[in-house]
N, C-alpha and C positions, 0 to 999 in steps of 0.2 A: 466455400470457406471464405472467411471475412479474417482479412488482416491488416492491422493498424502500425502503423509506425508513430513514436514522438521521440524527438528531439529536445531534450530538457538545458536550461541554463544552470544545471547542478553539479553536484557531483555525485559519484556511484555511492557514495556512503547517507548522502541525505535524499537520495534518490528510495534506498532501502529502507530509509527510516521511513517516509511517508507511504510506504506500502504494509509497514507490521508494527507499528503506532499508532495504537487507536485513539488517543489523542489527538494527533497528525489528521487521522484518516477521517474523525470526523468534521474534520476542518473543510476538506476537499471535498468529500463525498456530501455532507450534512445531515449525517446520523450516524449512530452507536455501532460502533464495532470491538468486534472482541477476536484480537489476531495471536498469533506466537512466530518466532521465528523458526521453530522447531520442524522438523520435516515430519512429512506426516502428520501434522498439528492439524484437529478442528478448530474452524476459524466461522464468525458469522457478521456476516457484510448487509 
């Protein structure tokens, strides 16, 4: 098992946004994604 820790200089609310903003996410990442906040949601990274 592989586990990663990060410690962010954010906060929990902008923290959440740049995980289910694909706007956000293709910033980070540097391509298209298509997320939802929905549980259970298909999402493609």
């Amino acid at each position: 098992m592989i586990q990663q820790t990060y410690e962010m200089k954010a906060s929990i609310e902008d923290v959440w946004e740049a995980l289910i903003d694909p706007s956000i996410i293709q910033k980070w990442s540097g391509d298209i994604a298509m997320m939802s906040d929905l549980v259970g949601a298909k999402f493609d990274l």
